[in-house]
C-alpha positions as CSV (number, residue, x, y, z in Angstrom):
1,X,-28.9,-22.8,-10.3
2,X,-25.8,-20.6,-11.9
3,X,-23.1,-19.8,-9.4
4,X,-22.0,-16.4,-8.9
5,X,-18.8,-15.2,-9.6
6,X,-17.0,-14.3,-6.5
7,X,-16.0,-10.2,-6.4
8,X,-12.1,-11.0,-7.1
9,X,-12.4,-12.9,-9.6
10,X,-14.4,-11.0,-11.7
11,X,-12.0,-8.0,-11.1
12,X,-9.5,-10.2,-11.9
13,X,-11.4,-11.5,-14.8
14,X,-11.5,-7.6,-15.9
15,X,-8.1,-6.9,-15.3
16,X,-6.9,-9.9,-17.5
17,X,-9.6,-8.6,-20.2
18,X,-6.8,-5.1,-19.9
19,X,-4.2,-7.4,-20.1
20,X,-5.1,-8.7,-23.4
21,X,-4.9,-5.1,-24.6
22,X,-1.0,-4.6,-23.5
23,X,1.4,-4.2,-26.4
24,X,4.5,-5.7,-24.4
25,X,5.7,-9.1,-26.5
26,X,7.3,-10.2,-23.3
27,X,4.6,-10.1,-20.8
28,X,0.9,-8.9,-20.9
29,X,-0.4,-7.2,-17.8
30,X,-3.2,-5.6,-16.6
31,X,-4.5,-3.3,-14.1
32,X,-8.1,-2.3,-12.3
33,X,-7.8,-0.2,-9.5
34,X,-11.1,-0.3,-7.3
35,X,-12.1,1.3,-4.0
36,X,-15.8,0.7,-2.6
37,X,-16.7,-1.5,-5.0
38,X,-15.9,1.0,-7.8
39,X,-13.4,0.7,-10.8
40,X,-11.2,4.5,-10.6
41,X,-9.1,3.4,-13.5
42,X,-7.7,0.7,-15.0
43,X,-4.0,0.2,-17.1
44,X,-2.2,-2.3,-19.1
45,X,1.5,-2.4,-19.8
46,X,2.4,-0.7,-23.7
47,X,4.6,2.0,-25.0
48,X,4.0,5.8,-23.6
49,X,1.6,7.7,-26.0
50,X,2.1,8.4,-29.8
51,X,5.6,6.2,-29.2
52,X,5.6,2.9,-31.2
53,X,5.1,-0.1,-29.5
54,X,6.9,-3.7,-29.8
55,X,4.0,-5.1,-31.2
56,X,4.0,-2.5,-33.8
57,X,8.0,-3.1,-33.9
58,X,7.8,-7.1,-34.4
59,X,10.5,-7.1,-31.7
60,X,11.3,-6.4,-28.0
61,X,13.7,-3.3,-27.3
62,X,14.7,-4.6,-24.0
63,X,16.0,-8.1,-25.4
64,X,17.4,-6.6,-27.8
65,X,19.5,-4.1,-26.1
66,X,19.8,-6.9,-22.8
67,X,18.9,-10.4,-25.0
68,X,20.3,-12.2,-21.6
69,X,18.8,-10.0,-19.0
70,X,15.4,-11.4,-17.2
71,X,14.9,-8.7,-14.6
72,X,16.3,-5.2,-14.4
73,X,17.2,-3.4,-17.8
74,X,13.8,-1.0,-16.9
75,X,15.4,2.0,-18.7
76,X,15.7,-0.4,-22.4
77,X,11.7,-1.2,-21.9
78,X,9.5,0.5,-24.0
79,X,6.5,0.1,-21.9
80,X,5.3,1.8,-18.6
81,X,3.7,-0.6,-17.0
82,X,0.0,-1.7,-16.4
83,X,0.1,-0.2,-12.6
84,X,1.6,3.0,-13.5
85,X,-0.6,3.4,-16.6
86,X,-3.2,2.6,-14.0
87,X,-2.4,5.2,-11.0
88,X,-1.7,8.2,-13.1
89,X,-5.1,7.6,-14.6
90,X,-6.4,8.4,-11.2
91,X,-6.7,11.0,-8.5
92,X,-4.9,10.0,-5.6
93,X,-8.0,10.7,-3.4
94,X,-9.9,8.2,-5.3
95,X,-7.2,5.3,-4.6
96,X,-7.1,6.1,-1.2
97,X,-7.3,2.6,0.8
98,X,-8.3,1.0,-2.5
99,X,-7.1,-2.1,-4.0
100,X,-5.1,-2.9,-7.2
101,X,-6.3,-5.9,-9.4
102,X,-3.4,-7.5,-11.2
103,X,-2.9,-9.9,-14.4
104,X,0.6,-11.1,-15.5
105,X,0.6,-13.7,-18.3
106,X,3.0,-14.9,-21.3
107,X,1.4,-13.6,-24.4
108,X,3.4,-17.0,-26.3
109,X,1.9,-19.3,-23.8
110,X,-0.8,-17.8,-22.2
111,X,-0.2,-19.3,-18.7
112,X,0.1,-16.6,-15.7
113,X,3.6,-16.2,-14.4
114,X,4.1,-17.7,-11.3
115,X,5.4,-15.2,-8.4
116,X,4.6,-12.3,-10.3
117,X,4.2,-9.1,-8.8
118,X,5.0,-5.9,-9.6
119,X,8.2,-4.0,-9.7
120,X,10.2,-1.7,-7.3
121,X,8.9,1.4,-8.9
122,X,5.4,0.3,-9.4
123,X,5.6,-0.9,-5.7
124,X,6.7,2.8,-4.8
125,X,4.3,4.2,-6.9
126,X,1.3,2.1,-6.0
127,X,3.2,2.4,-1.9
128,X,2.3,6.8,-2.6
129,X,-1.1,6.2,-4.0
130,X,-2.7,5.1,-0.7
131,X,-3.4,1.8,-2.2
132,X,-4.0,-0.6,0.3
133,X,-4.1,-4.0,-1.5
134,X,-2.5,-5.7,-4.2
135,X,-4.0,-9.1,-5.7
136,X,-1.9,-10.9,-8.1
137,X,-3.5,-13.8,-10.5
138,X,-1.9,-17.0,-10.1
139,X,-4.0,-19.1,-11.8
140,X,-7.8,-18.7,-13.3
141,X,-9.2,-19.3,-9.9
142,X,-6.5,-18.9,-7.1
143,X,-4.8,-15.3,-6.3
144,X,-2.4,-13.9,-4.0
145,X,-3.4,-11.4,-1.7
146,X,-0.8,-8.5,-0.6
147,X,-1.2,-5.6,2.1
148,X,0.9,-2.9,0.8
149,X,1.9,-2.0,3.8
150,X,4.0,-5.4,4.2
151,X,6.0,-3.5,1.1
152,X,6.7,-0.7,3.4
153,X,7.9,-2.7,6.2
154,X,9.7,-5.5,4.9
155,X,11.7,-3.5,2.1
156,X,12.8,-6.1,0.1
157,X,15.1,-3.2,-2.1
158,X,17.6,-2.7,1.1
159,X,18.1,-6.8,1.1
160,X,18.9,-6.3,-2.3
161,X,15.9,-8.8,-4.0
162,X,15.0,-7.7,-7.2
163,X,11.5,-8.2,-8.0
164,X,9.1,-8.6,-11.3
């Protein structure tokens, strides 16, 4: 007998299936945004429209401008990123108590990056959506599951963590 695929996974499977489109040379992500057992959009992480991406560019922007910086620098990126893309691809009523799929690997190795989640303004933006979940890929089988609303109440900005 053929086991089924559990439900996370295979959104998971589909938002790493987004991720593989992503045009970042730094980091591939993905998006699916799903409410009652519905995809509402999806997202990966590349440059905005009709801009040129890294990819195209055979070189990162950010480390080029910030070779030594690993997080912050957002304004030197090129690419909005996969939960952005994601949310502004959907009506806010649609995302309403929904959850957010994510997939976070590194395109030279191909391994997920461990304790990756997303960033301050994706964790503002996904906080407005009404999103009520987050689930991050740690490895092919084994996720982390995060209630948004933990964002809201332990604000890890005001104690100064950086995230992503």
């Amino acid at each position: 007998m053929v086991k089924r695929i559990d439900k996370t996974n295979y959104y998971l499977n589909i938002a790493k299936s987004v991720a593989d489109r992503s045009t970042c040379l730094r980091k591939k992500a993905g998006a699916v945004i799903v409410n009652n057992d519905e995809i509402i959009s999806t997202g990966y992480n590349g440059a905005p429209r009709g801009r040129v991406n890294c990819i195209d560019l055979g070189y990162c922007v950010k480390k080029k401008i910030f070779p030594n910086v690993r997080h912050g620098g957002y304004d030197a990126c090129r690419s909005v990123h996969a939960e952005q893309n994601a949310i502004i691809s959907a009506s806010r009523k649609d995302m309403l108590g929904g959850t957010l799929y994510l997939v976070l690997y590194r395109p030279e190795t191909g391994e997920y990056d461990p304790g990756s989640s997303s960033c301050q303004l994706c964790r503002k933006m996904i906080i407005n959506s009404g999103i009520e979940k987050v689930i991050v890929r740690i490895s092919d089988n084994e996720y982390q599951e995060i209630n948004v609303d933990d964002w809201i109440t332990n604000d890890d900005l005001i104690n100064g963590k950086i995230t992503y």
